[in-house]
LOVEXBA-739791 format. One record per atom (N, C-alpha, C): y, z, x; residue number from 1; atom name; residue in one letter. Coordinates in steps of 0.05 Angstrom, whole numbers, m for minus. Layout:
BEGIN
        v        w        u     k    a   r
        Y        Z        X   NUM   CA   A
...
END
This chain:
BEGIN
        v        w        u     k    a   r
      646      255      579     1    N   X
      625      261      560     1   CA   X
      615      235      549     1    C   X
      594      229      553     2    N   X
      582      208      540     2   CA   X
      579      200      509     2    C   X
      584      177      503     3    N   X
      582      166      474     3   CA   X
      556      174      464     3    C   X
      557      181      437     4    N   X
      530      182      410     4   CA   X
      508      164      420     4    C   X
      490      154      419     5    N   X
      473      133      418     5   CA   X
      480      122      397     5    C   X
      486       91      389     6    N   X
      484       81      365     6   CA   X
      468       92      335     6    C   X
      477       91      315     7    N   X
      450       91      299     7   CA   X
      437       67      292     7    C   X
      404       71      280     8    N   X
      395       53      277     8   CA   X
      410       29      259     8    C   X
      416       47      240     9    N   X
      435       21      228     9   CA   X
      455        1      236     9    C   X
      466        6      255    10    N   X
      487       m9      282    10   CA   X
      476      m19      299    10    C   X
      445      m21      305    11    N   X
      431      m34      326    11   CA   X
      429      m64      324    11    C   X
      435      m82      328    12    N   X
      428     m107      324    12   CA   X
      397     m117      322    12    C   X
      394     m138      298    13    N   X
      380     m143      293    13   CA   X
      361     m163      311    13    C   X
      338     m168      313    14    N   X
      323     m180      335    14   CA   X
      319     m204      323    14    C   X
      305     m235      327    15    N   X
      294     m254      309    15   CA   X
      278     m251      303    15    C   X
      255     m227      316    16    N   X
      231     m221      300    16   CA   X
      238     m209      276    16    C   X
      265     m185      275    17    N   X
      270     m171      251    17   CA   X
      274     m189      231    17    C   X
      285     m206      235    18    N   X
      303     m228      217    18   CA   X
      285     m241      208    18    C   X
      257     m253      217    19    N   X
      237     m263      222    19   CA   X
      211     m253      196    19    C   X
      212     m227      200    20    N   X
      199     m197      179    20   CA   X
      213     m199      153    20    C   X
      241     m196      151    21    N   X
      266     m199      121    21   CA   X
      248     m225      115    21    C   X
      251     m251      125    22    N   X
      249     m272      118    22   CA   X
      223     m276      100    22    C   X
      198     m269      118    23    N   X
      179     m272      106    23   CA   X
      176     m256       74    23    C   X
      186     m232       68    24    N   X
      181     m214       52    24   CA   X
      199     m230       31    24    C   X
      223     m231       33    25    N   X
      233     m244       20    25   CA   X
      223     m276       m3    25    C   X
      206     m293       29    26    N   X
      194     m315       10    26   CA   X
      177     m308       m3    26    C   X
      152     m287        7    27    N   X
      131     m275      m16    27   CA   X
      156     m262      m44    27    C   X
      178     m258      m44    28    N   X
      183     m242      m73    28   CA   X
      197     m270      m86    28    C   X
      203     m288      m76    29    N   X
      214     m306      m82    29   CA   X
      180     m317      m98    29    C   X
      167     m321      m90    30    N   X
      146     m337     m101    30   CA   X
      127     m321     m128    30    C   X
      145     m290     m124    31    N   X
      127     m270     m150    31   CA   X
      144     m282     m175    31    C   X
      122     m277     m201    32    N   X
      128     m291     m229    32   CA   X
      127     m263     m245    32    C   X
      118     m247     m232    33    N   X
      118     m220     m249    33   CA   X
      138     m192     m237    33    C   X
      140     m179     m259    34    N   X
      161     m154     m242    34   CA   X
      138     m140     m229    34    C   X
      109     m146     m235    35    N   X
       94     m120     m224    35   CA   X
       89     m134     m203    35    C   X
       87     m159     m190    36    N   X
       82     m171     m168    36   CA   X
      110     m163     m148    36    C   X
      138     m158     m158    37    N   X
      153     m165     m147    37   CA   X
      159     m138     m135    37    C   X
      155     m116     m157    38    N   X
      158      m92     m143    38   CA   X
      145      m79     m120    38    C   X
      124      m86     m112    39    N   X
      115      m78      m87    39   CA   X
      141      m87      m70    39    C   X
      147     m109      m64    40    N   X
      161     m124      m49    40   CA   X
      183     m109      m46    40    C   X
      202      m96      m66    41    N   X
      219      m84      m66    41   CA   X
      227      m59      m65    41    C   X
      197      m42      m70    42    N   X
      200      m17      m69    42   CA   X
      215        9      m47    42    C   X
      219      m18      m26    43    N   X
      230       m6        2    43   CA   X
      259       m7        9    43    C   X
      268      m23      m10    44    N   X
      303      m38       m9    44   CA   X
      316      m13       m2    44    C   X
      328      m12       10    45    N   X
      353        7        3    45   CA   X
      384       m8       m1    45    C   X
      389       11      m22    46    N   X
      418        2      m37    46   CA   X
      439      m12      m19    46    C   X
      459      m18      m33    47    N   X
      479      m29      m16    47   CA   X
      496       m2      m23    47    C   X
      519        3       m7    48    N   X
      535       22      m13    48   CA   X
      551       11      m38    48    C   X
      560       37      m53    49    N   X
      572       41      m75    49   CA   X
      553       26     m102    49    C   X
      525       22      m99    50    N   X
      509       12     m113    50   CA   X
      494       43     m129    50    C   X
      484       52     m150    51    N   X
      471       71     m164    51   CA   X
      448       83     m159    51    C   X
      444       73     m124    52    N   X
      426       84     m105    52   CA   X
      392       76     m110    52    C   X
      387       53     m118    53    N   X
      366       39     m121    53   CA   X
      368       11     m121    53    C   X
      341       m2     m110    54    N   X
      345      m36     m127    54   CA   X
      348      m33     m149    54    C   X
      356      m56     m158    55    N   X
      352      m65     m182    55   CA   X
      331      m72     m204    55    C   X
      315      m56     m209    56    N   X
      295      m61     m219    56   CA   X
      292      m46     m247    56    C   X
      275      m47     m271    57    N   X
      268      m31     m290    57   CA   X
      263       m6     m287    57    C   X
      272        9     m299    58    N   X
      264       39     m303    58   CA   X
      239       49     m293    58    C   X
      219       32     m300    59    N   X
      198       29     m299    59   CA   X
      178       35     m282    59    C   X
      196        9     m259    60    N   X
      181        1     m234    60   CA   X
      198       20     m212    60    C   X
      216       33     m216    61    N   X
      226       61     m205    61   CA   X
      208       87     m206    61    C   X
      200      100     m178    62    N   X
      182      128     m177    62   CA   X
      208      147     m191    62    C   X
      192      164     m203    63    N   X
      202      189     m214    63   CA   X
      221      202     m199    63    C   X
      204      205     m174    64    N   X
      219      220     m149    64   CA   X
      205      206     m124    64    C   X
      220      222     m100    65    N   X
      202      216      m74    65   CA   X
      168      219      m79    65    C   X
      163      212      m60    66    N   X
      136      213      m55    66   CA   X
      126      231      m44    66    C   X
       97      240      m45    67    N   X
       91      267      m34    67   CA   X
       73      254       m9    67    C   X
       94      271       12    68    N   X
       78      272       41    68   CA   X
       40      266       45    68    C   X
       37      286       24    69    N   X
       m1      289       20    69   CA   X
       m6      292       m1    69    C   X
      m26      274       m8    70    N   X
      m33      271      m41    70   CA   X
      m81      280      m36    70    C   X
      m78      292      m39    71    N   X
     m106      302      m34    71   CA   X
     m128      303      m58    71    C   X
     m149      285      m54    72    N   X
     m168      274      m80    72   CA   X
     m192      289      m68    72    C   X
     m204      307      m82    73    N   X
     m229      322      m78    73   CA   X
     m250      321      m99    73    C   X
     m272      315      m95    74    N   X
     m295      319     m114    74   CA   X
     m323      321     m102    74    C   X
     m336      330     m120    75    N   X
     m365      329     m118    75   CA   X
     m384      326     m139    75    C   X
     m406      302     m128    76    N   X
     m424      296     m146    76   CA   X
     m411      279     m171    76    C   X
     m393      263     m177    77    N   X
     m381      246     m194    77   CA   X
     m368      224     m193    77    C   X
     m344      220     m208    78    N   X
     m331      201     m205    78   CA   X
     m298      209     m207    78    C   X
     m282      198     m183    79    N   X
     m258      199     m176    79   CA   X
     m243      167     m184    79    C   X
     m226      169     m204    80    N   X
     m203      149     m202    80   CA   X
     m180      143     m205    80    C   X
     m168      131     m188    81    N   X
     m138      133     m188    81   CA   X
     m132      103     m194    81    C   X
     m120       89     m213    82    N   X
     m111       72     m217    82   CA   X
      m79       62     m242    82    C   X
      m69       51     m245    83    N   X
      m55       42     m257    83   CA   X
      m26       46     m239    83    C   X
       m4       56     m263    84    N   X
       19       64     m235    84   CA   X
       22       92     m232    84    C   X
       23       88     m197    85    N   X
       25      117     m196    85   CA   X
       31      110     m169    85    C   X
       53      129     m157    86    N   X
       62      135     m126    86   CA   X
       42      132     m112    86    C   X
       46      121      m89    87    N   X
       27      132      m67    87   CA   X
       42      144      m51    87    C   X
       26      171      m41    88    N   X
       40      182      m11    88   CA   X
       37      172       10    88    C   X
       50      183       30    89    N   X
       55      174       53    89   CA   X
       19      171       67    89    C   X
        6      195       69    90    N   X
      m21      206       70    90   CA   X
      m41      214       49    90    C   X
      m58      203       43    91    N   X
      m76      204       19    91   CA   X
      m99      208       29    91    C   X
     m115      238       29    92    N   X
     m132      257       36    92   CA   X
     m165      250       21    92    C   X
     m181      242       26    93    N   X
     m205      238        2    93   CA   X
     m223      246       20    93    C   X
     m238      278        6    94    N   X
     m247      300       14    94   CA   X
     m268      296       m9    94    C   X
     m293      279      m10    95    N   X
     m312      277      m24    95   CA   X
     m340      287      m18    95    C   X
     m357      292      m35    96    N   X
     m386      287      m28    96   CA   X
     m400      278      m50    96    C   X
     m418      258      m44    97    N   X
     m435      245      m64    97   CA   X
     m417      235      m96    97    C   X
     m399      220      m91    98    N   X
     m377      212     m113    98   CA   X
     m378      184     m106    98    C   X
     m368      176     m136    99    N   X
     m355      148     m131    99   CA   X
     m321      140     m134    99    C   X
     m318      134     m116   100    N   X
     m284      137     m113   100   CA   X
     m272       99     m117   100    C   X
     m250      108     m132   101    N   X
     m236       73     m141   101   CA   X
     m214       82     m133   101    C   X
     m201       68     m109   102    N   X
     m174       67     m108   102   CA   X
     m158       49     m124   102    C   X
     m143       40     m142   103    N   X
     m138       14     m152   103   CA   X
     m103       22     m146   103    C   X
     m102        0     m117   104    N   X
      m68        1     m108   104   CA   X
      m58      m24     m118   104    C   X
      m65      m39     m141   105    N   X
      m60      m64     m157   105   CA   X
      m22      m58     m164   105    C   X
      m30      m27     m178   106    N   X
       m4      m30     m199   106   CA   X
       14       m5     m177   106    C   X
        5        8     m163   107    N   X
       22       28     m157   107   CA   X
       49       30     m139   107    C   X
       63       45     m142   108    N   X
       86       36     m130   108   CA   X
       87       54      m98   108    C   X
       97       40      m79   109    N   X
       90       42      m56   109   CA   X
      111       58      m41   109    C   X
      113       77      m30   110    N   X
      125       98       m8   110   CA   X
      128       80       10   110    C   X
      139       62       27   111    N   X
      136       53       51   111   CA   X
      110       31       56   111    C   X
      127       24       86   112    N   X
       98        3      101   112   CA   X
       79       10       98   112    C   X
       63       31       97   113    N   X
       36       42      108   113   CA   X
       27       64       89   113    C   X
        4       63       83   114    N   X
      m11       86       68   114   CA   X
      m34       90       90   114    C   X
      m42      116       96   115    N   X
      m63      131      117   115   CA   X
      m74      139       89   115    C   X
     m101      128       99   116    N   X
     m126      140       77   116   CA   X
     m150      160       99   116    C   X
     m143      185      108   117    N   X
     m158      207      109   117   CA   X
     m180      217       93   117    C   X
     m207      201      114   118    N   X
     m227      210      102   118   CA   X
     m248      234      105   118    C   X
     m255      244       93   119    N   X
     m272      262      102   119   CA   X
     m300      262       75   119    C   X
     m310      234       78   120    N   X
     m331      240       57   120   CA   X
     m366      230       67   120    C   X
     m382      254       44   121    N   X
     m408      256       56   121   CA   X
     m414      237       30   121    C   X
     m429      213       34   122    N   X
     m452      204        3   122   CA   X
     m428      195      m20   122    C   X
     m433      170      m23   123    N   X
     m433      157      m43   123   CA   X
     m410      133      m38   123    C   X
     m389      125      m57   124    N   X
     m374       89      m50   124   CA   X
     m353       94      m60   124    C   X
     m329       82      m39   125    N   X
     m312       84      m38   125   CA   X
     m300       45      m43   125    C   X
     m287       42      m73   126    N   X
     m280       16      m73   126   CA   X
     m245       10      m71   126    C   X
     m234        0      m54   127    N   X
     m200       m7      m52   127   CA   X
     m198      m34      m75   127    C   X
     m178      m33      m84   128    N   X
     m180      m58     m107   128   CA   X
     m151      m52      m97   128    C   X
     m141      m91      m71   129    N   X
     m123      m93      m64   129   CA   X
     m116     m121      m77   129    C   X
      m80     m123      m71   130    N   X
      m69     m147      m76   130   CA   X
      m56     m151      m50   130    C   X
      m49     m174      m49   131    N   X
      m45     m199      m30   131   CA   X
      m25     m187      m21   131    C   X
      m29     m187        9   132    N   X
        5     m179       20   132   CA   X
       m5     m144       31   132    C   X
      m23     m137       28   133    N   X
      m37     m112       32   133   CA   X
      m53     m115       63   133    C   X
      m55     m100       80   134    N   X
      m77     m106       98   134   CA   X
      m91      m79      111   134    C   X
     m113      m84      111   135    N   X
     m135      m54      113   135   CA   X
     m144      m59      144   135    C   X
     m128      m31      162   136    N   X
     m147      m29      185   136   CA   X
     m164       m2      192   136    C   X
     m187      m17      190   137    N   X
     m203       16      196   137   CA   X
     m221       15      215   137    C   X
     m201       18      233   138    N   X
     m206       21      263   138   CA   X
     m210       50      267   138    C   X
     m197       66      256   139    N   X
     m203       92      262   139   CA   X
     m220      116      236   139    C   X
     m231       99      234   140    N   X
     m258      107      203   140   CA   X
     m284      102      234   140    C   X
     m292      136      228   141    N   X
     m323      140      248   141   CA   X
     m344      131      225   141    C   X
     m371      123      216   142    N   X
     m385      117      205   142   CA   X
     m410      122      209   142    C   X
     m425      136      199   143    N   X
     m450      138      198   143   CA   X
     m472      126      182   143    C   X
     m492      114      180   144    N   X
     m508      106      158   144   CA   X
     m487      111      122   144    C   X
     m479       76      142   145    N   X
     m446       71      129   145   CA   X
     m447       43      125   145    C   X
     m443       29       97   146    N   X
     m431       m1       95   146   CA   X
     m411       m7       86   146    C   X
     m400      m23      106   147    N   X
     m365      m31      111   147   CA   X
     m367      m51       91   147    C   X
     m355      m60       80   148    N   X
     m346      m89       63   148   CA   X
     m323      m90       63   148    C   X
     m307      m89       91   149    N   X
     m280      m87       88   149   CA   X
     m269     m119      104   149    C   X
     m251     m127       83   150    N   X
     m231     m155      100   150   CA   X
     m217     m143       98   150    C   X
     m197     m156      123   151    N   X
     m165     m150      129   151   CA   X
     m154     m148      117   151    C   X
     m154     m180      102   152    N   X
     m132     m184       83   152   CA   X
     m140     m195       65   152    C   X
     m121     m212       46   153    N   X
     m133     m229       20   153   CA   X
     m137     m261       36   153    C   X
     m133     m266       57   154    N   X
     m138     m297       69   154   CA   X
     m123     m313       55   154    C   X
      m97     m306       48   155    N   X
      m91     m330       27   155   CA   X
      m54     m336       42   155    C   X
      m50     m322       61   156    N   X
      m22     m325       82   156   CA   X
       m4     m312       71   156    C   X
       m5     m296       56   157    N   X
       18     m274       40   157   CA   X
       23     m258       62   157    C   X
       59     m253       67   158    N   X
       57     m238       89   158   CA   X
       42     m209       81   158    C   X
       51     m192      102   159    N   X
       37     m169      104   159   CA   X
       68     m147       93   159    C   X
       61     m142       71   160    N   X
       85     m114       63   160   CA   X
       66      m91       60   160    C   X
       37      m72       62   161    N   X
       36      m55       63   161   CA   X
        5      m53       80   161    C   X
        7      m35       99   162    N   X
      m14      m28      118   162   CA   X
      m30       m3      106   162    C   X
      m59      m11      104   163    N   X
      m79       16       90   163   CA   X
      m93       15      111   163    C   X
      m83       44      133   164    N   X
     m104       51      152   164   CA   X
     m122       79      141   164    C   X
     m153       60      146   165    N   X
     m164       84      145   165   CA   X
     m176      104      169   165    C   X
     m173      118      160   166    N   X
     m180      144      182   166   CA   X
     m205      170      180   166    C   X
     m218      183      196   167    N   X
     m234      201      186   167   CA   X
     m258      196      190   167    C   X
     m271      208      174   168    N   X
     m307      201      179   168   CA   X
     m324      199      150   168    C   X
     m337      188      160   169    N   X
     m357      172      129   169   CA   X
     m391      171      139   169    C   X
     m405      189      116   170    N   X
     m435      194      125   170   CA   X
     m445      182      100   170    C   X
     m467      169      109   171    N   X
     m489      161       79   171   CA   X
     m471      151       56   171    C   X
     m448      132       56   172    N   X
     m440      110       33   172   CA   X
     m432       89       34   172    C   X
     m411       86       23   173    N   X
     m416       47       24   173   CA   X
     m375       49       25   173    C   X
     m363       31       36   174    N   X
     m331       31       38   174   CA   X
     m332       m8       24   174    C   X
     m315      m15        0   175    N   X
     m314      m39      m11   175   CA   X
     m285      m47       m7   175    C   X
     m275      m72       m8   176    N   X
     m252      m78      m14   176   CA   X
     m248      m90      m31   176    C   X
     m234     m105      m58   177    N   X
     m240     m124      m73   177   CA   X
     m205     m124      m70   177    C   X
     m203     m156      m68   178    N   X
     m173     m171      m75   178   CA   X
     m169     m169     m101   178    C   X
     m153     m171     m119   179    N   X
     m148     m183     m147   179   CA   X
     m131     m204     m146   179    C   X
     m147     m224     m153   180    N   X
     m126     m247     m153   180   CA   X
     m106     m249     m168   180    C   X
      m80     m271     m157   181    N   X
      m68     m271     m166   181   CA   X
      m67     m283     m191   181    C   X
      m51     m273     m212   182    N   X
      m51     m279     m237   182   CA   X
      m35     m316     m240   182    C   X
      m46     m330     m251   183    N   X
      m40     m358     m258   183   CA   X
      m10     m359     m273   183    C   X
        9     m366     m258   184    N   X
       40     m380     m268   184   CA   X
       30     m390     m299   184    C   X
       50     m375     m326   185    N   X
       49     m384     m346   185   CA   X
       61     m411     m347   185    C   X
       48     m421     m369   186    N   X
       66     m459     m367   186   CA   X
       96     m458     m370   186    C   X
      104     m479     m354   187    N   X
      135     m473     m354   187   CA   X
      145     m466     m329   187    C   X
      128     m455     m311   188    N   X
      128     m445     m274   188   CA   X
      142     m411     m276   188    C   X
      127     m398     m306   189    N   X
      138     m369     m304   189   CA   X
      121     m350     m310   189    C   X
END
């Protein structure tokens, strides 16, 4: 009878893996804030016999898991999601003629990757990202449609979270805006 397959956890690590830790690591090494740092960490998993989280503030801890599908619907207005708040795995934006603000500045992150499912007729859609974020919307169809989308923030922060967009977009505008990073108080903190 043949052996189990390993689990992932028993697989040996690659130098690219080691390569991925590394980089993530020097981006949290170089954050001066907990809200910078928690993106970085939001993915840790504990060490055994640890209280089943990083170490972090109450704070910068989600309530609970994250929801599979988080679904933003409107018409004729304005949609916004900003400050902290979970992101799901899949985030649904089922609009017409609205103006939509994603602001993923402060929110605390489910994983590598957020899928932004679109399905909107008329009006602008703005991402307000931070460094270390990267937007591919390769699979966004577009119709009498303006993109203003960069990759990334251009500034060599690795890459800890992927925003693919997806879906279809008629008659509005898709923005990206970076927020820069906030200036080291004197003292290097």
């Amino acid at each position: 009878m043949p052996a189990d397959p390993p689990s992932s956890s028993t697989l040996r690590a690659s130098d690219a893996d080691r390569d991925r830790v590394i980089d993530v690591l020097r981006a949290a090494l170089a954050a001066r804030t907990l809200g910078a740092l928690a993106p970085l960490t939001a993915d840790l998993i504990a060490a055994p016999g640890s209280d089943g989280g990083p170490n972090l503030p109450p704070a910068m801890i989600p309530a609970g898991p994250a929801a599979e599908l988080l679904t933003i619907a409107g018409k004729h207005g304005t949609v916004r999601r900003e400050g902290r708040w979970v992101l799901p795995h899949r985030l649904a934006v089922q609009t017409k003629w609205c103006s939509v603000l994603l602001d993923l500045t402060s929110a605390v992150r489910s994983g590598p990757e957020l899928i932004i499912e679109m399905d909107v007729r008329g009006g602008d859609i703005e991402l307000v990202l931070t460094p270390g974020m990267a937007v591919d919307a390769n699979a966004l169809a577009v119709k009498f449609t303006v993109l203003d989308i960069s990759r990334d923030a251009n500034d060599g922060t690795p890459e800890t979270l992927s925003v693919r967009l997806a879906g279809r977009m008629k008659h509005g505008q898709i923005v990206t805006r970076w927020q820069a990073a906030r200036p080291a108080a004197p003292g290097g903190y």
